[in-house]
C-alpha positions in Angstrom: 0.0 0.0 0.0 1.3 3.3 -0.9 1.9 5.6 2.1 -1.1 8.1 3.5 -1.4 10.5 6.5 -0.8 9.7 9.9 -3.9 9.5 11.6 -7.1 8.7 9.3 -10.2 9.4 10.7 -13.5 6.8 9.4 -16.8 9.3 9.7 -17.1 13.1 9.0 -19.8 13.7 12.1 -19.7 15.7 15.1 -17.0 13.3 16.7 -15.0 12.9 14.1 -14.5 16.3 13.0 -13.5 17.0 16.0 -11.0 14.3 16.0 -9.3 14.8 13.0 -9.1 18.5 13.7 -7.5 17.4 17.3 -5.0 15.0 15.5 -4.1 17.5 13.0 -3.5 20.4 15.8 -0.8 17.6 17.9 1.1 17.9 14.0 0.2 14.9 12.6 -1.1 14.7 8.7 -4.8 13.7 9.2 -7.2 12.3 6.9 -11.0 12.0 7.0 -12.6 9.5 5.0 -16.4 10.0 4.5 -19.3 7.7 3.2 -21.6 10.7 2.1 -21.1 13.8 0.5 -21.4 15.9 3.0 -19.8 16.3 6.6 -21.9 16.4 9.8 -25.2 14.9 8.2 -26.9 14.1 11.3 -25.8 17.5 12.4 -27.9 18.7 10.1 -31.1 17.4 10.9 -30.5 17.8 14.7 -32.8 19.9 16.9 -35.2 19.9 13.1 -32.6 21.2 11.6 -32.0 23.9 14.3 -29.3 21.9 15.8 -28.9 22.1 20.2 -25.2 22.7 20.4 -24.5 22.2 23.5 -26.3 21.6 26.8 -25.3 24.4 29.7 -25.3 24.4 33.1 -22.9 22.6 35.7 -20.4 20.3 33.7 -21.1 17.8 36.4 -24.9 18.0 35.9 -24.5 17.5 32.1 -22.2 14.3 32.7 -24.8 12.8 35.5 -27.5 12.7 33.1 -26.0 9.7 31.3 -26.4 6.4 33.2 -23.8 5.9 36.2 -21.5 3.7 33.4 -21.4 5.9 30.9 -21.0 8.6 32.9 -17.8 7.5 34.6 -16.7 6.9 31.0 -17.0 10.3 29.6 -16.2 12.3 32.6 -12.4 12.6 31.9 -13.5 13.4 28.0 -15.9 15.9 29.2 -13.7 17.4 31.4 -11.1 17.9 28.6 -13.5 19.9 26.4 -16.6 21.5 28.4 -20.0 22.3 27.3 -18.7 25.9 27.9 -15.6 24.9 26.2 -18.0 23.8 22.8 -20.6 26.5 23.1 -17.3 29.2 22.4 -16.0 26.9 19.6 -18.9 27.9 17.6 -19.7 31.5 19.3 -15.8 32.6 18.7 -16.8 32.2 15.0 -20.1 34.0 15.1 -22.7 32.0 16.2 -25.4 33.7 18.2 -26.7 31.6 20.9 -29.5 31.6 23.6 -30.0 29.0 26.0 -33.6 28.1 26.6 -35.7 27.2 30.2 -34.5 23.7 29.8 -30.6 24.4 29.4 -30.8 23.0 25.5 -28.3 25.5 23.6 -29.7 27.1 19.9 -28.5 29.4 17.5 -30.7 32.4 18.0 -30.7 33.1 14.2 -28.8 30.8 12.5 -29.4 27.0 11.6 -27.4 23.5 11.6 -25.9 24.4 7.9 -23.9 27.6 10.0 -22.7 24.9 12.6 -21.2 22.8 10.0 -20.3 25.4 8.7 -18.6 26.6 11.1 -16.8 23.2 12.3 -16.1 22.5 8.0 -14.2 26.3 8.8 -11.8 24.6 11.4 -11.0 21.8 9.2 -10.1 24.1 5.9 -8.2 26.5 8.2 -6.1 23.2 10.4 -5.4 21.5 6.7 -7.3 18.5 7.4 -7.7 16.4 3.8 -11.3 15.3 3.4 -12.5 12.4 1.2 -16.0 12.1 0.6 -18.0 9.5 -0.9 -15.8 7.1 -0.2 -17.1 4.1 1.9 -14.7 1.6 3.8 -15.3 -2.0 3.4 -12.7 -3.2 5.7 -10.3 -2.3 8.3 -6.7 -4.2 8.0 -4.9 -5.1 10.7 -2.2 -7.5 11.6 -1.0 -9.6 15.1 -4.0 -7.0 16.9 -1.9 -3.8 15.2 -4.1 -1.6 12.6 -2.4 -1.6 9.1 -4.8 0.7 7.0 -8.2 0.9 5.5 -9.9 -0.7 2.5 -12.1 1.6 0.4 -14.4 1.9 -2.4 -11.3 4.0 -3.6 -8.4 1.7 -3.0 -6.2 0.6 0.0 -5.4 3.7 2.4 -2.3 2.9 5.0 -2.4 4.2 8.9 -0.9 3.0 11.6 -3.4 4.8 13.6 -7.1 4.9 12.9 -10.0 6.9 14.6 -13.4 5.0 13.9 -15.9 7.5 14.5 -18.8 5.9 12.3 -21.8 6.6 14.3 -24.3 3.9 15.2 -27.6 2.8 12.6 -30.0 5.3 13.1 -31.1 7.7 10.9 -29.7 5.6 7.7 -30.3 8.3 5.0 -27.8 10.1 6.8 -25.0 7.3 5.9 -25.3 5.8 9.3 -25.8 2.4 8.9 -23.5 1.0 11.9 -21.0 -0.1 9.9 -18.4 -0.2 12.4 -19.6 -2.1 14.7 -18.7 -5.6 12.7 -15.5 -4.0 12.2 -14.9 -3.5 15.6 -16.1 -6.9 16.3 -13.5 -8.2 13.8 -10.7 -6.8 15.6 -12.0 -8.2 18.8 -14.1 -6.1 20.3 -17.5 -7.2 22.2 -20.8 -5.0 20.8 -23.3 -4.8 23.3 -26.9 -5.0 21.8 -28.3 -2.4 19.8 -31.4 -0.8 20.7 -33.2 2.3 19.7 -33.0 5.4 21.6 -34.2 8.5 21.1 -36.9 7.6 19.4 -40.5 7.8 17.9 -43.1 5.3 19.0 -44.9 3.2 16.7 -48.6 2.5 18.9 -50.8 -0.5 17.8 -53.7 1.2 15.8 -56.0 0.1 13.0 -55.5 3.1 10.9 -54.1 6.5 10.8 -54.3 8.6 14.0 -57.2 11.2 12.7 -55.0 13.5 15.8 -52.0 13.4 13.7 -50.1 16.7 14.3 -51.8 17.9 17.9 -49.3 18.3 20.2 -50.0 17.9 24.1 -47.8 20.7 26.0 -46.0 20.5 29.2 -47.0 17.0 30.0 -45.9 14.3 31.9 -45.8 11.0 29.6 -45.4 7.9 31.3 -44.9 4.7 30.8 -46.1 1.3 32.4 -46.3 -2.7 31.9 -49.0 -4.1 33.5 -49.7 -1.3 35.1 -46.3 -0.9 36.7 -44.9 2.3 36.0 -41.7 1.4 34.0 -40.3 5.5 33.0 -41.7 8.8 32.8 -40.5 12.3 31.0 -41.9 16.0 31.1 -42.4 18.1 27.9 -44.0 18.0 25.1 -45.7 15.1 22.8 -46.7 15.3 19.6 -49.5 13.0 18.2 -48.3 11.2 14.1 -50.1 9.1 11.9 -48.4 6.2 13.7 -48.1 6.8 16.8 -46.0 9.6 19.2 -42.8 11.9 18.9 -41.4 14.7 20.3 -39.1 15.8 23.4 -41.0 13.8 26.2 -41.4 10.6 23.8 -37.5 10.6 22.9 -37.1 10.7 26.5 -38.3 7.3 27.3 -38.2 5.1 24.0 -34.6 3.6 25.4 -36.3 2.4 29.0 -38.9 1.4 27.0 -36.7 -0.4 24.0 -35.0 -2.7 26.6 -37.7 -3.6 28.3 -40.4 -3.9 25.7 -39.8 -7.8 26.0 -41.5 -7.6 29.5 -45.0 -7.4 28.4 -47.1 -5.2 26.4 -46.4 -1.1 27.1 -49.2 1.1 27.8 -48.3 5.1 27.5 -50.0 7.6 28.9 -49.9 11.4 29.5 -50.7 13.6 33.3 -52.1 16.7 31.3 -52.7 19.1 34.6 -49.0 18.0 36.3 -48.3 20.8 38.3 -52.3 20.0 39.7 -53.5 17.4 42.5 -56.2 14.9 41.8 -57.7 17.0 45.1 -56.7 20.1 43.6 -58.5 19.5 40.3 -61.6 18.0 41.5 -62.0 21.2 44.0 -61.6 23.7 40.9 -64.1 22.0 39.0 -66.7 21.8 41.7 -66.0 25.4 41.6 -66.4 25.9 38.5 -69.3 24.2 38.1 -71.1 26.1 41.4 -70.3 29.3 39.8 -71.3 28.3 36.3 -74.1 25.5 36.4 -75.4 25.6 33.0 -72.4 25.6 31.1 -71.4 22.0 29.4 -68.3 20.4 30.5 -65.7 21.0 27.8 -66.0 24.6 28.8 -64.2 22.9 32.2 -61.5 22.0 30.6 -58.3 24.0 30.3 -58.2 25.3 27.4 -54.3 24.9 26.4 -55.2 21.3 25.9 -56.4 20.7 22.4 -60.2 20.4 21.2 -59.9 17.2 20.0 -58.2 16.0 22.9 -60.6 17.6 25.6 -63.7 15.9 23.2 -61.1 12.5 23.9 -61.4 12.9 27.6 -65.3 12.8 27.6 -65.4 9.8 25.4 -62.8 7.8 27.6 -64.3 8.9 30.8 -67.9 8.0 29.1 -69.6 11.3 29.6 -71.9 13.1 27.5 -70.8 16.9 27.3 -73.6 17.7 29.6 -74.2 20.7 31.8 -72.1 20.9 34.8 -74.8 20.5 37.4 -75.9 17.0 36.0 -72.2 15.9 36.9 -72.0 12.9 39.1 -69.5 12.4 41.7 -68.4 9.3 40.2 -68.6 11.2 36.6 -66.8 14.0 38.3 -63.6 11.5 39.4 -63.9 10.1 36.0 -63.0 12.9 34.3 -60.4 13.7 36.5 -58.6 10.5 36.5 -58.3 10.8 32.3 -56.7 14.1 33.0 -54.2 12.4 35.2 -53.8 9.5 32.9 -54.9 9.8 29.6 -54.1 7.1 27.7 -52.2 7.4 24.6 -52.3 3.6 23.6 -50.3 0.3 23.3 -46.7 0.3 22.2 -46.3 -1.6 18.8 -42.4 -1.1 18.3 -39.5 1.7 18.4 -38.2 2.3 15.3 -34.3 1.8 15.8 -33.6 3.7 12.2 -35.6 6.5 13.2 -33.9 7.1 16.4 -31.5 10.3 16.6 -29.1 8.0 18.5 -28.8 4.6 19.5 -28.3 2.6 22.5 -25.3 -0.3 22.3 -22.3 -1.0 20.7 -18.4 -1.1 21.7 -18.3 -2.1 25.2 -16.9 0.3 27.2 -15.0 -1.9 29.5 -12.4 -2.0 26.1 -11.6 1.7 25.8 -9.6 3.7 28.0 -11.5 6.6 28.6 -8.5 8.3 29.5 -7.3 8.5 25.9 -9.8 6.8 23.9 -7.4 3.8 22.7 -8.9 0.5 21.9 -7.8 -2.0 25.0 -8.2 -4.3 22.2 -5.9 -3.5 18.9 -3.3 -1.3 19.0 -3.2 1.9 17.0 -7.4 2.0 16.9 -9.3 4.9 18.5 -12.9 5.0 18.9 -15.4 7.9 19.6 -19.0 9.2 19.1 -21.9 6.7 18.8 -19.7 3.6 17.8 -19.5 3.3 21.7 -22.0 2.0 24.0 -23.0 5.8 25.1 -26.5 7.1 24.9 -27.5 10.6 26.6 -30.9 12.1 27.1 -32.2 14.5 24.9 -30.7 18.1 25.1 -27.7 18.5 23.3 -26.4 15.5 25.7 -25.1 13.3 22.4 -23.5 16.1 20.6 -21.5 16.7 24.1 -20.5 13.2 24.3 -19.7 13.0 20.5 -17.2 16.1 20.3 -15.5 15.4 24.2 -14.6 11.8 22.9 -13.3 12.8 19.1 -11.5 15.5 21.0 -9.6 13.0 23.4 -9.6 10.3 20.8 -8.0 12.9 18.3 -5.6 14.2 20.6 -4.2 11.0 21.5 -4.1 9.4 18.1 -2.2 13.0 17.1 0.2 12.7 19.4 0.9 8.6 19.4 1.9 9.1 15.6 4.2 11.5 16.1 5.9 9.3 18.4 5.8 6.6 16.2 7.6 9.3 13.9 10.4 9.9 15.9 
């Protein structure tokens, strides 16, 4: 094989770019190799295209929002490039940003195209070679030592390689979790894929005529067989197959690993911040002061017509005046408003996840450094790993802190090799 850069990065996404551009600042010649056209696809498409940087707030707050594993796994990453450190990478090039109620970073004017942008800038300005469309169809190796890459293009040569592929959602975007069977080949264990992140797919007979209604400030949970299995606050929004939005991507991963357990019911607390007590006394009052009026007057109005007209039918009342309301009616209607139910889980939709949960087990990367414990001269980062955040700009934190470290060290172990 003829002789190539240093370091060669596999994947041109959040933790990759960040890698190669790590490598390439340590000295090293540096390489990225990408399947698409384009760098940062699922960049693009994050946040609908608006793209949550960053999550703010306490470093130590963003890391404990991962499980306790994973956490402990991306702490020393995270503490080698901070959310604050990531929210000036982009800023420091023009990027206005506002951080919302819920700590989720945004661009206040700009969109996911000005973040690539922005991080396609840092590349150009570092000298970082970029190869796109150009998938890998093997990695080489030899006695557990990386040797190169094998391409559509031909056979590249590294000594040291940063796989930073991504996992197998979203597989429009070139994600298709390619390296997790070459990871696998190497020698690597891959723990179990499962969605995260996700939509829900409900068990219906046809369309859901509530397609597009979104329920606000909620509380969705979860249960199986009536045990409460995970719950979420936000928002949900009602599709033509079942749920999305913040509060749905919040659970889909408890919900993905434990969907074998029995049949899961969903179901959403519209009046959270109320009491059953608390509700039942303002409608008593509200029925004392306005006896004539029919019920869906009652209901608070920042919950959608076609879902306060669902309430009645669940809770089997006709839209009646208030004073023909029945004490048992009255708890009825309450108790839908508490819990009303959304429907029966069908599936999660691993491909339609924004990340996934599985893949290289941690217990074979030094966190420290990001080196395979595994095969010498391989560094992995981003969603090859078995790392999966919350919603909020969690991922993207995880992604760039462990192509940072990974970048770094691959940087700095070829110039040694060099000398």
């Amino acid at each position: 094989m003829k002789k190539h850069p240093a370091v060669i990065v596999v994947g041109g996404g959040a933790a990759g770019i960040l890698a190669a551009l790590q490598a390439r600042r340590q000295g090293a010649s540096v390489r990225i190799v990408e399947k698409t056209d384009r760098l940062g696809t699922k960049i693009l498409i994050s946040g609908g295209g608006k793209c949550n940087v960053a999550h703010d707030g306490p470093l130590e707050d963003v890391i404990k929002a991962f499980r306790p594993n994973e956490a402990r796994f991306i702490r020393p990453a995270c503490y080698r490039l901070t959310n604050q450190q990531i929210i000036e990478m982009f800023t420091s090039r023009g990027l206005e940003v506002y951080t919302r109620p819920n700590g989720r970073v945004f661009p206040v004017h700009q969109t996911a195209k000005d973040v690539v942008a922005i991080l396609e800038g840092y590349l150009e300005e570092a000298g970082v070679e970029i190869i796109r469309d150009c998938a890998v169809l093997e990695v080489i190796s030899e006695s557990n030592q990386i040797q190169g890459i094998r391409t559509a293009q031909g056979d590249m040569q590294t000594s040291h390689l940063v796989l930073s592929v991504g996992g197998s959602s979203y597989p429009k975007t070139g994600c298709t979790g390619d390296g997790w069977p070459w990871a696998k080949a190497l020698g690597h264990q891959i723990v179990k894929v499962r969605a995260a992140l996700a939509p829900v797919y409900l068990e219906m007979e046809s369309a859901d005529p509530r397609a597009g209604v979104s329920l606000r400030d909620v509380i969705l949970k979860a249960r199986i067989q009536g045990k409460e299995i995970a719950r979420w606050s936000g928002d949900v929004l009602l599709t033509h197959r079942g749920l999305s939005g913040p509060c749905v991507l919040g659970i889909t991963r408890i919900i993905a690993e434990r969907f074998h357990e029995g049949p899961v019911t969903l179901e959403a607390d519209l009046e959270p911040e109320k009491s059953f007590e608390v509700l039942s006394g303002e409608i008593q009052c509200w029925i004392q002061e306005n006896p004539k009026k029919f019920i869906l007057s009652v209901l608070n109005t920042n919950i959608p017509e076609r879902i306060r007209e669902n309430i009645l039918e669940f809770a089997e009342i006709d839209n009646q005046p208030g004073r023909s309301l029945s004490k048992k009616l009255l708890n009825r209607l309450i108790e839908n408003l508490k819990a009303f139910p959304l429907g029966t889980v069908r599936t999660v939709p691993l491909e339609k996840g924004e990340v996934v949960a599985g893949g290289v087990s941690l217990d074979e990367v030094d966190p420290q450094t990001m080196r395979s414990k595994i095969c010498r001269g391989l560094y992995l980062c981003g969603e090859i790993l078995d790392i999966a955040g919350p919603v909020g700009g969690y991922n993207l934190q995880a992604a760039f802190a462990t192509g940072f470290v990974a970048g770094e060290t691959a940087g700095q172990d070829a110039l040694l090799d060099r000398s």
